[in-house]
C-alpha positions in Angstrom: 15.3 119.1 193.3 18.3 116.8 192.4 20.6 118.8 190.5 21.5 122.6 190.8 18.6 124.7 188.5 19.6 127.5 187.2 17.4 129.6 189.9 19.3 127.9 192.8 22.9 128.3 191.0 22.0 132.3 191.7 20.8 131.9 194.9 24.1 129.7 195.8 26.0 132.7 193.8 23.9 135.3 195.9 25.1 133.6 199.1 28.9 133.5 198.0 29.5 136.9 197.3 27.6 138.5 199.9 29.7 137.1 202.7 32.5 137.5 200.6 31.8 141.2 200.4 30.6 140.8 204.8 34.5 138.9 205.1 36.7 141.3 202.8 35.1 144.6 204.9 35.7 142.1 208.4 39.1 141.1 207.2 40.4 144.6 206.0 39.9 145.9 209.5 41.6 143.0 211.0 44.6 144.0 209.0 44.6 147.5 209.3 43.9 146.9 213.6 47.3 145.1 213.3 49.5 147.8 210.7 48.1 150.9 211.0 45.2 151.2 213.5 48.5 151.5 216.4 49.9 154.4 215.0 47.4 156.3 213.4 44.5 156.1 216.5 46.6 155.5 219.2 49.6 157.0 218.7 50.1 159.0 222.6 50.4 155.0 224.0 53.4 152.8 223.6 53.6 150.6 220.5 52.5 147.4 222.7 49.7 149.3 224.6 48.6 151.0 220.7 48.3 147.2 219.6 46.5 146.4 222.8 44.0 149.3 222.2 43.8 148.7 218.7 42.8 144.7 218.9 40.5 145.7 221.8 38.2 147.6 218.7 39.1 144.7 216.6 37.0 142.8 219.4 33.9 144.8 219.7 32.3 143.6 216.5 32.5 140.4 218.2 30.1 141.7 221.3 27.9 143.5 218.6 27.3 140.7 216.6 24.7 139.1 219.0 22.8 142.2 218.6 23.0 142.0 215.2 22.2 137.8 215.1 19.0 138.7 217.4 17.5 141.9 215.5 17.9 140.5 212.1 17.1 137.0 213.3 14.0 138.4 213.9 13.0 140.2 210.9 14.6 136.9 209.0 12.3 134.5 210.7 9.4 136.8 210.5 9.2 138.5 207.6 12.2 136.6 205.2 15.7 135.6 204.6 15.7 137.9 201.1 14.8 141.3 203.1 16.4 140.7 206.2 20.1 139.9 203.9 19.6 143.7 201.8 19.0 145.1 205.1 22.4 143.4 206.9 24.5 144.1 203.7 23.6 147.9 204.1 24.6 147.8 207.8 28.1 146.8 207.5 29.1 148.4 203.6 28.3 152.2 204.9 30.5 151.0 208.0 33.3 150.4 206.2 33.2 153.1 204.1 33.1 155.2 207.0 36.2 154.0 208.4 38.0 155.1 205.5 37.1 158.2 205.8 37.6 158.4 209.1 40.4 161.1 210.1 43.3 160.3 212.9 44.1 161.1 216.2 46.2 164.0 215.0 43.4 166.0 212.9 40.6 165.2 215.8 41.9 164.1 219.4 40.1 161.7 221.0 37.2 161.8 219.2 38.8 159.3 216.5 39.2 156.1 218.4 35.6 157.0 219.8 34.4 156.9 216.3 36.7 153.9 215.0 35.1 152.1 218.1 31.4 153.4 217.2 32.1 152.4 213.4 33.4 148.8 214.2 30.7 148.0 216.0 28.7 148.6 212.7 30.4 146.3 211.3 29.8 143.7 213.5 26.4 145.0 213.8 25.6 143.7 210.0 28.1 140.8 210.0 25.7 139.4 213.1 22.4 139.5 210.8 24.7 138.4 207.2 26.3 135.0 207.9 22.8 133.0 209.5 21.0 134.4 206.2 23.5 134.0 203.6 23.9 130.4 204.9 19.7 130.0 204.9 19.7 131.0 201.5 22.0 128.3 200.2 20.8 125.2 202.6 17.0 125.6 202.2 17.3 125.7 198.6 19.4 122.2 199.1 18.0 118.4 197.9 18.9 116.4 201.6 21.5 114.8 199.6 23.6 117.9 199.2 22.9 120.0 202.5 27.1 120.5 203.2 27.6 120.8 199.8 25.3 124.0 198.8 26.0 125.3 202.7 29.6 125.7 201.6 28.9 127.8 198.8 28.4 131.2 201.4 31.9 129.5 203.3 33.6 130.2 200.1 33.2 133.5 200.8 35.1 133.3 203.6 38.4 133.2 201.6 37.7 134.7 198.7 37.1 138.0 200.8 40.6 137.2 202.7 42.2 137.2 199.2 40.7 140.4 198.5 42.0 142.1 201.3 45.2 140.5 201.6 45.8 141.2 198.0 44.8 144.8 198.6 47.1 145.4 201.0 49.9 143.3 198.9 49.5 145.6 196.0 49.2 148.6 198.4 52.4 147.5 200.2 54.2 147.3 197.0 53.6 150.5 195.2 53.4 152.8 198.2 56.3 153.8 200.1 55.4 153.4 204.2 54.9 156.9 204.8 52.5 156.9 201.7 50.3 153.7 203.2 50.1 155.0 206.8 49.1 158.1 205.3 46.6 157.7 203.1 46.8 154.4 200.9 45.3 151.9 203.7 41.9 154.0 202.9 41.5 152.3 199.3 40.3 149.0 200.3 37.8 150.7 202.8 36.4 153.6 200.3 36.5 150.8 197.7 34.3 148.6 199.7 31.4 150.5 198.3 31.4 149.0 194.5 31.0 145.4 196.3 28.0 146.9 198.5 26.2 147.9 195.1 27.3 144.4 193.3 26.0 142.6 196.6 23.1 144.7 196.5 21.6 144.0 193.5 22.1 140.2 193.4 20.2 140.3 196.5 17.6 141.9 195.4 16.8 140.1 192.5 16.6 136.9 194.4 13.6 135.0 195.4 12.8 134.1 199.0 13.4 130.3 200.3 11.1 127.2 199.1 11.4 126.2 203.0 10.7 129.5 204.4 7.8 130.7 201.9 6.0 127.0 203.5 6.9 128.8 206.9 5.0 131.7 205.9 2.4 129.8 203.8 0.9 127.7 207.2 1.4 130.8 209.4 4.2 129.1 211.8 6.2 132.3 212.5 6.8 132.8 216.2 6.2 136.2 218.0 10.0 136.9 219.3 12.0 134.0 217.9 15.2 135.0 219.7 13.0 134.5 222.7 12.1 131.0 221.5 15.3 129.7 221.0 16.7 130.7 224.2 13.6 129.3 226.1 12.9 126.2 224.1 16.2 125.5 222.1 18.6 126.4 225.1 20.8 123.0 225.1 21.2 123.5 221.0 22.6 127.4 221.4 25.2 126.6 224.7 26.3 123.1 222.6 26.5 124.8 218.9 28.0 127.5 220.6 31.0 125.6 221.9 31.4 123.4 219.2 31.8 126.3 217.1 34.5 127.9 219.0 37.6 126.2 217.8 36.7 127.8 214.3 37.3 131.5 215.1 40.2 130.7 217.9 42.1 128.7 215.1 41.2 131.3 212.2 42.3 134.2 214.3 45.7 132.7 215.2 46.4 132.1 212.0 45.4 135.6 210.8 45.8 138.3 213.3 48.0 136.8 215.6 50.6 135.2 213.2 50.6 138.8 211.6 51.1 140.6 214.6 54.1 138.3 216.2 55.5 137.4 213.0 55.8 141.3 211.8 56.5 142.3 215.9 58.6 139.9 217.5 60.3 137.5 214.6 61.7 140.1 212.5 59.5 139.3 209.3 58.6 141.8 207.1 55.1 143.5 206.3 55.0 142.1 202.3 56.4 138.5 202.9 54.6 137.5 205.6 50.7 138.8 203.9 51.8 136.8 200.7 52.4 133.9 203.2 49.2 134.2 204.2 47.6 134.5 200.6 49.2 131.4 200.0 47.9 129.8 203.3 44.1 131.1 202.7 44.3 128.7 199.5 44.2 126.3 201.6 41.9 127.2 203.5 39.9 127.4 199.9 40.6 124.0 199.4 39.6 122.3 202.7 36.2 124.2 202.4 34.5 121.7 199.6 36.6 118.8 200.2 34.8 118.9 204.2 31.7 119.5 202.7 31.9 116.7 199.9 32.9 114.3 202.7 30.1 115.0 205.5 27.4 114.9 202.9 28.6 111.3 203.1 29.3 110.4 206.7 27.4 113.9 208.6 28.3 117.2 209.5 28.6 116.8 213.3 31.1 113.3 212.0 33.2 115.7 210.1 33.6 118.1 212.6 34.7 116.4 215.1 37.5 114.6 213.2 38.7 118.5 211.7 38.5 119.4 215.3 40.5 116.6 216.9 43.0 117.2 213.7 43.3 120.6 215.4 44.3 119.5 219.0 47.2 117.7 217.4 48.2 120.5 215.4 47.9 122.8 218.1 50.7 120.5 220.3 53.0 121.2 217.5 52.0 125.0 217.4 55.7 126.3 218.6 57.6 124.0 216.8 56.1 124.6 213.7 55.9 128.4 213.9 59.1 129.3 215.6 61.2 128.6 213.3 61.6 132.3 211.5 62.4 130.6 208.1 59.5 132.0 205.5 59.3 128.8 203.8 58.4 126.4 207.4 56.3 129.4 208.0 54.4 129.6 205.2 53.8 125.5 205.6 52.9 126.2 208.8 50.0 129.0 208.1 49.1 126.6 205.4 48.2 123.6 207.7 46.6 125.7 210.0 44.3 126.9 207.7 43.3 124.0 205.8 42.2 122.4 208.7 40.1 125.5 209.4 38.6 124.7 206.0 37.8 121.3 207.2 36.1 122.4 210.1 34.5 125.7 208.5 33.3 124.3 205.3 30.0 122.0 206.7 29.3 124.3 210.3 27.3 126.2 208.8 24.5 123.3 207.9 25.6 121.8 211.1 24.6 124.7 213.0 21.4 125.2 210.7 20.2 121.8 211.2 20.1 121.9 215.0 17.3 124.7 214.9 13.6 124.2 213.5 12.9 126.4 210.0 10.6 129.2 212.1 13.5 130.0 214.2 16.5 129.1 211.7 18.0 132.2 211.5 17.7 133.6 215.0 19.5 130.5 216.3 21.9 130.0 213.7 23.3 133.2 213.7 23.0 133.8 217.6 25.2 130.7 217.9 27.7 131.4 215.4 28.0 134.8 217.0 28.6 133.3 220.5 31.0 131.2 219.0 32.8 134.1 217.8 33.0 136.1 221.1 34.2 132.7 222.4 36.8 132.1 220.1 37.7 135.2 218.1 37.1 138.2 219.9 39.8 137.6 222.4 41.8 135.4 220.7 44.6 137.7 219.6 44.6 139.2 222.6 45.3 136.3 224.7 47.5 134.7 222.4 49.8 137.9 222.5 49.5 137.9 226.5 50.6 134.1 226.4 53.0 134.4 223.9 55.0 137.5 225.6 54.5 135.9 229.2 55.1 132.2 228.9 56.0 131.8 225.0 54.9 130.3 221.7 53.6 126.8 222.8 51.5 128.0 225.4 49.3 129.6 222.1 49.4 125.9 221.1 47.8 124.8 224.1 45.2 127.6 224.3 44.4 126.4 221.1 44.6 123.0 222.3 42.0 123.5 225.3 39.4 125.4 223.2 39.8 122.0 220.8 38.5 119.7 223.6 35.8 122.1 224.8 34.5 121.8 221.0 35.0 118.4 220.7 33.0 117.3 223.9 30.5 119.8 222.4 30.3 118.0 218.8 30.4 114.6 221.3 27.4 115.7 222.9 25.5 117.2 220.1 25.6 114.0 217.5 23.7 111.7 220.4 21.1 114.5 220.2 20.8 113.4 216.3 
């Protein structure tokens, strides 16, 4: 296969929106956890403790997704990517919708935060079992030639679902007074989730299952337990892609829910500016997605990480200057370099992390690996950049970032002499 047929251009298709439905439902709760999560499910703690609480929730996706990477990393290497993807997709879009529904601490006590907490981790739940497949689907439909390239395609998702719900809450922002948006208007992007669940829905069902898995299945090479397998017999590939991974989420987060938490908290920005700075900045990140891709299908994906990642250390020594500033415009340039070079490290991780792990256990290690990456690097991330930042100030953010850099780059070091 040379060029893209017209059956892999759906399957590539497939792949994109899924996780872009998986990301916009990830990404409107990581707003909301940030403007209206405090006050609406935690409103008897002070605002700094409410923001504390509220990120805590914001990190338990993170510690369900492992679940999530090991039960539907089993079904996907045993019975199919295809089955495995409808049944992830349905996981996380009832989650969502839930959440938007879900009434505050006012109407029913405690018993809101306890369900926000129980809904979250659905989300994560289905986000564990969606990224490994949606990235399967693309790369083992790939000529070798073109691995990064077709393994971008689910990436894209990535920011396309950030525009989404940074747009929604734009628009939102702009035509609702603050009393109107804390009330009721952050629900719409939630409740709305739904029409993408049915659109994901049916382009996944009315794709076919992978040439490379179907031979899997074909010569009878599925394994018993395959999250078993990979942590017996592929333990060195899950610790190393795990590390390498981590700079990913720790630099994504910063730029995302930290950025939007200080800039909004502490540096006197307002709500609208500062979430069209980002919308700007996720271009970016848009952009460094194929143009990563493009290059390590011509020098490797392991080579291209590790010169996005070293990119990032230097960037990260510069974190305070860049970001302090509290002019909109250096701001704005600053979320914009940031996440470009998340695009250059995002775009080809997801074949790198693919190709470390035989076919019959693919998706189990894939997605456990991402998903350790992500507890690593994401789930905490806001909440120790906010500790460092309000303790020992802005730079020391750059050098957390900074540290998590180096213990990904010895990772990447270590994992191209295994290739």
């Amino acid at each position: 296969m040379n060029t893209t047929s017209p059956k892999s251009g759906k399957v590539l298709i497939a792949s994109m929106i899924g996780t872009m439905i998986e990301y916009f439902d990830f990404y409107i709760y990581s707003t909301a956890a940030v403007l209206v999560f405090p006050k609406l499910f935690f409103p008897m703690s002070s605002p700094t403790a409410a923001t504390f609480e509220s990120l805590a929730t914001f990190a338990l996706a993170f510690f369900a997704r492992p679940i999530g990477a090991a039960l539907f990393g089993h079904f996907g290497d045993r019975i199919g990517r295809k089955a495995t993807l409808v049944a992830a997709l349905m996981t996380m879009g009832p989650s969502t919708v839930a959440i938007g529904l879900l009434p505050g601490y006012a109407s029913i006590g405690v018993l809101a935060p306890l369900l926000l907490a129980i809904f979250r981790f659905g989300q994560g739940l289905g986000l564990g079992g969606e990224w490994g497949g949606a990235v399967l689907l693309a790369t083992e439909y790939a000529p070798s030639e073109k691995k990064a390239w077709y393994g971008m395609f689910p990436q894209l998702g990535a920011p396309l679902g950030f525009i989404l719900s940074n747009g929604s809450f734009l628009l939102l922002s702009n035509y609702l007074t603050n009393e109107e948006f804390l009330s009721w208007g952050w629900r719409i992007p939630f409740i709305a989730s739904a029409i993408l669940v049915f659109v994901g829905l049916y382009v996944r069902l009315n794709i076919e299952e992978t040439p490379e898995f179907q031979k899997v299945i074909e010569s009878k090479e599925q394994v018993k337990i395959p999250m078993f397998t990979v942590v017996r017999k592929h333990t060195k590939m899950l610790i190393l892609g795990s590390l390498a991974a981590t700079t990913t989420f720790v630099i994504f987060y910063l730029m995302t829910v930290f950025t939007l938490s200080w800039g909004t908290s502490h540096m006197g920005y307002q709500r609208e500016p500062f979430l069209l700075a980002q919308l700007v900045a996720i271009l970016f990140f848009g952009i460094g997605i194929p143009v990563s891709s493009i290059l390590a299908d011509k020098i490797g994906t392991i080579r291209m990480l590790i010169i996005a990642t070293a990119l990032i250390f230097v960037f990260g020594l510069a974190f305070n200057t860049l970001f302090e500033s509290g002019n909109l415009l250096l701001t704005t340039i600053f979320l914009s370099l940031g996440l470009l070079l998340m695009g250059f490290t995002y775009g080809p991780l997801g074949t790198a992390l693919c190709n470390i792990f035989p076919t019959a256990v693919r998706y189990s290690g894939s997605s456990l690996t991402f998903t350790f990456a992500g507890i690593l690097g994401a789930s905490v991330a806001p909440y120790i950049a906010t500790n460092l930042a309000t303790s020992y100030g802005l730079e020391y953010v750059g050098y957390y970032l900074c540290v998590a850099a180096l213990i990904s780059l010895i990772a990447l070091i270590l994992l191209k002499k295994q290739n």
